[in-house]
N, C-alpha and C positions, 0 to 999 in steps of 0.2 A: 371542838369548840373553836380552837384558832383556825381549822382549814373554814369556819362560816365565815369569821369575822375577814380571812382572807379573800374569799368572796363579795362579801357585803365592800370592803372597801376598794376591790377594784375598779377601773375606769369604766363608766356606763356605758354597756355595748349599744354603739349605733348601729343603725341600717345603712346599708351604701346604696347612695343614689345615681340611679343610672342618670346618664344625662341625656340620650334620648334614644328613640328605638329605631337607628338608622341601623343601617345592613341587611345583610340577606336573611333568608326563611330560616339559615342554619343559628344565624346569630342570634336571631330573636328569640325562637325556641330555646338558645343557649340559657339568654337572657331571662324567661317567663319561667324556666324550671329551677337553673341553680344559684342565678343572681337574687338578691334582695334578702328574701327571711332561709334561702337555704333547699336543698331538693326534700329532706325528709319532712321540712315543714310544711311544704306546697303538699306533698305526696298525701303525709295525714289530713289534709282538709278536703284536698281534691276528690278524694279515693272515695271516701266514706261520705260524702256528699252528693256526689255521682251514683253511685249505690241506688241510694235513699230514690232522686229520683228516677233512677229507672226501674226500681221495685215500685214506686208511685204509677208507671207508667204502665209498668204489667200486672197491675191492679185495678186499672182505670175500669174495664168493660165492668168485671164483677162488682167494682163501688159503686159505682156510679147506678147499678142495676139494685144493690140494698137500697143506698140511701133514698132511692125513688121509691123502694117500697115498704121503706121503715117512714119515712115522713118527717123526719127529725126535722125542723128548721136549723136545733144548733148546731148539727152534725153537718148538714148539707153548709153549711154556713164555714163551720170549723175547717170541713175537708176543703175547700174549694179555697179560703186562704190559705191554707196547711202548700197547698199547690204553688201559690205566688210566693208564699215567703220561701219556699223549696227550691224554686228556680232563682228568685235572687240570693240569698244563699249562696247553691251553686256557682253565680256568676259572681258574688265576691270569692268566693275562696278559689276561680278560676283565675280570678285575675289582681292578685297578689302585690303584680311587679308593676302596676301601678301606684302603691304606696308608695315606690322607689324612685321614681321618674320624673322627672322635672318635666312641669306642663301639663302633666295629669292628676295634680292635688285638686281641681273642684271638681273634677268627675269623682275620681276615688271617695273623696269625704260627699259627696251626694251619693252613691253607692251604697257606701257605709252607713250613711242617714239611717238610707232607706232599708238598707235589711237589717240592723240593729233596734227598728223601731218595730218593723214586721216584728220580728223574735218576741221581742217585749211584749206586743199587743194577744201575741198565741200565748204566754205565759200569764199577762195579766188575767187575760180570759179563763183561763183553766184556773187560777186561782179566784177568782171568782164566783167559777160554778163549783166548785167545790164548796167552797162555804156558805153555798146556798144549802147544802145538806143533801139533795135528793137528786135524782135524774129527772128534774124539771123539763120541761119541752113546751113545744110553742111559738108561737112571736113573739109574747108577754115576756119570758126566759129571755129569749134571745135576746130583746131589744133591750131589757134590763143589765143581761152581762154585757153586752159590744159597749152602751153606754159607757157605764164603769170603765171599762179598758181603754174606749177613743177618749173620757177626760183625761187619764193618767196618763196614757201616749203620748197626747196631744201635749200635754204641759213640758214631760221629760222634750219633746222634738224640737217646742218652741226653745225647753233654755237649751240643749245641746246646738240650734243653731243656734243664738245668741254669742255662745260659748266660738263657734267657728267663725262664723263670717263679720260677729261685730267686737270679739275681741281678738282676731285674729289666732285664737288658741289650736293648736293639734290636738284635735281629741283625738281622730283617728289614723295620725301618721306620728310612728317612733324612730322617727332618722335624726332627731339631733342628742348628743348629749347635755342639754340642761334638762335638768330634770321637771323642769314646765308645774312647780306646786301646785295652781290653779287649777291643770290639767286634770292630777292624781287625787287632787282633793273633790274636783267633781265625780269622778271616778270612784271615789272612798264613800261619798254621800249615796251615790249611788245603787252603790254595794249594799252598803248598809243599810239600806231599805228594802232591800230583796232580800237580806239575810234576816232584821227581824222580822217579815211578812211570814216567809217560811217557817222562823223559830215560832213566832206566836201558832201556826197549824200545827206544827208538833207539838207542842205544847198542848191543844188543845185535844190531839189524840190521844195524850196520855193522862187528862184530866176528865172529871164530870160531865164534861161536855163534849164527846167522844160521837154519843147519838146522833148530835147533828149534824156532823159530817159521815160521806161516803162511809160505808162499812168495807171499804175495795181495800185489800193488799197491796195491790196494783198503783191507788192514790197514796197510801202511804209510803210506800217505796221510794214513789217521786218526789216526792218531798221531801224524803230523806235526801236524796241524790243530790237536789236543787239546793238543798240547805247547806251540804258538804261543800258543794263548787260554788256558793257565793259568799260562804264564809272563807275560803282558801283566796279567792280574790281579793276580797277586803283587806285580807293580810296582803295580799302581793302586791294590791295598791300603796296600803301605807307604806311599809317597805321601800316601793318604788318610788315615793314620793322625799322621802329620805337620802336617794341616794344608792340605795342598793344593789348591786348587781343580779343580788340573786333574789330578789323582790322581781323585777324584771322578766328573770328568768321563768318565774314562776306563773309571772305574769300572762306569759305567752303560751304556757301549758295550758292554762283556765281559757285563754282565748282558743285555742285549737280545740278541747274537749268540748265546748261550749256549740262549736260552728260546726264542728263535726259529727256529734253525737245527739246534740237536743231535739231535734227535730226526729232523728228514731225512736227518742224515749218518750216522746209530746204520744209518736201516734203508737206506738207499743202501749202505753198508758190509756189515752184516749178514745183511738178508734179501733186496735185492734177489738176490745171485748166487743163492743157496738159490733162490727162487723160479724166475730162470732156468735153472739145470741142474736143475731137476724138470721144465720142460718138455722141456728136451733129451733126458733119462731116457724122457719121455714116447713122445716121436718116434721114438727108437733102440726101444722096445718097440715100439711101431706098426709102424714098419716089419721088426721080426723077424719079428711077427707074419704081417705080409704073404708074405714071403719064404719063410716054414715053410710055407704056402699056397700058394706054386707061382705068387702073380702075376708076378714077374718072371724065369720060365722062358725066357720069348720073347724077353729081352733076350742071353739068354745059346745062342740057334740062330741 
């Protein structure tokens, strides 16, 4: 209990800021890997980001050949953003050491905008089609979930800029020690609407009303997963909003696990089965195929 509180009241770790990215190829690289948030911190975003897409990439020909002949709107739709928010993504967690840098806060916080609203928009969505109950498809589907998601997007992007450019707030740079309230409190608001979005689905898989959501493992799972990591947030928000170091600390695990791993678990969840029972779809045709043809006559004299 005293080694928390000895935590909680030490001095809020800042980020050090570079002050610009003069020098040679060696220094920079110096610079991008173990300046700012640290090597192991770059390493777990970078690594497991880069992954993702180039297993996107050595998947391109066979998707791209289902979803043409599965027909899905929301699928063709889901994969095809799944790709942009994938790449930027990538390109935030590649490029780090511009949170650090003087001169480069409205690229960074444009950056940040924009793959933090992407993420949001693949989550709202999938929270959506879920609570529609079925494997809906169509335009009708479609056009009904993306709505739902570009109002909620749209609303969070309009107040987070609000938040940046007309009150001059750091949402998304932690290089100074105040602890910025306004900041953590938009950030706790935040949370907390993603945490009881989630609570209320579990909730409802374990109530009367079970039927009309997905019957999938696979949805449940994620939700469990999403429910853990935006409730550990909220704590690490308030916390950090307090003053805490190790609210902070905590803070930046949620943010790494978040960047680094949600997008495997979006399409592990999502598109993986799609992809699998279009093969199965495949096989079951193949072999009708075969059968209307008379190969397996001879099994049956």
């Amino acid at each position: 209990m005293q080694a928390l509180e000895a935590i909680a009241e030490a001095p809020f770790p800042g980020v050090p800021v570079l002050k610009s990215e003069e020098g040679g190829f060696g220094r920079r690289l110096y610079g991008w890997l173990f300046e700012c948030h640290g090597f192991w911190h770059n390493v777990a975003l970078i690594v497991p980001s880069a992954l993702f897409v180039m297993y996107l990439a050595y998947q391109a020909r066979k998707s791209f050949a289902k979803l043409s002949h599965g027909r899905s709107h929301i699928m063709i739709a889901y994969y095809g953003f799944l790709w942009l928010v994938s790449l930027l993504n990538l390109a935030w967690c590649s490029l780090q050491a511009w949170e650090c840098t003087s001169g480069r806060e409205l690229p960074w916080n444009i950056l940040s905008l924009l793959t933090s609203s992407g993420m949001l928009f693949l989550e709202v969505s999938l929270m959506a089609f879920i609570l529609q109950g079925n494997y809906a498809s169509g335009l009708e589907a479609l056009t009904r979930t993306f709505i739902v998601s570009g109002l909620v997007v749209g609303l969070d992007v309009l107040l987070k800029a609000i938040y940046l450019f007309g009150f001059a707030i750091p949402l998304f740079i932690d290089d100074n020690e105040d602890t910025h309230r306004m900041k953590w409190g938009l950030w706790v608001v935040h949370k907390l609407i993603l945490s009881a979005v989630y609570g209320f689905i579990l909730f409802m898989y374990k109530s009367k009303w079970r039927e009309r959501l997905p019957a999938r493992p696979a949805f449940y799972n994620y939700i469990t997963i999403m429910f853990c990591l935006n409730a550990t947030a909220l704590l690490s928000c308030a916390l950090t909003g307090h003053g805490a170091a190790f609210g902070f600390w905590l803070y930046n695990v949620t943010v790494v696990c978040y960047h680094a791993f949600y997008l495997p678990l979006l399409y592990v969840t999502f598109l993986a089965d799609f992809f699998q029972e279009e093969d199965l779809h495949l096989e079951n045709v193949y072999y009708s195929e075969l059968k209307d043809a008379g190969f397996f006559d001879a099994d049956w004299q």
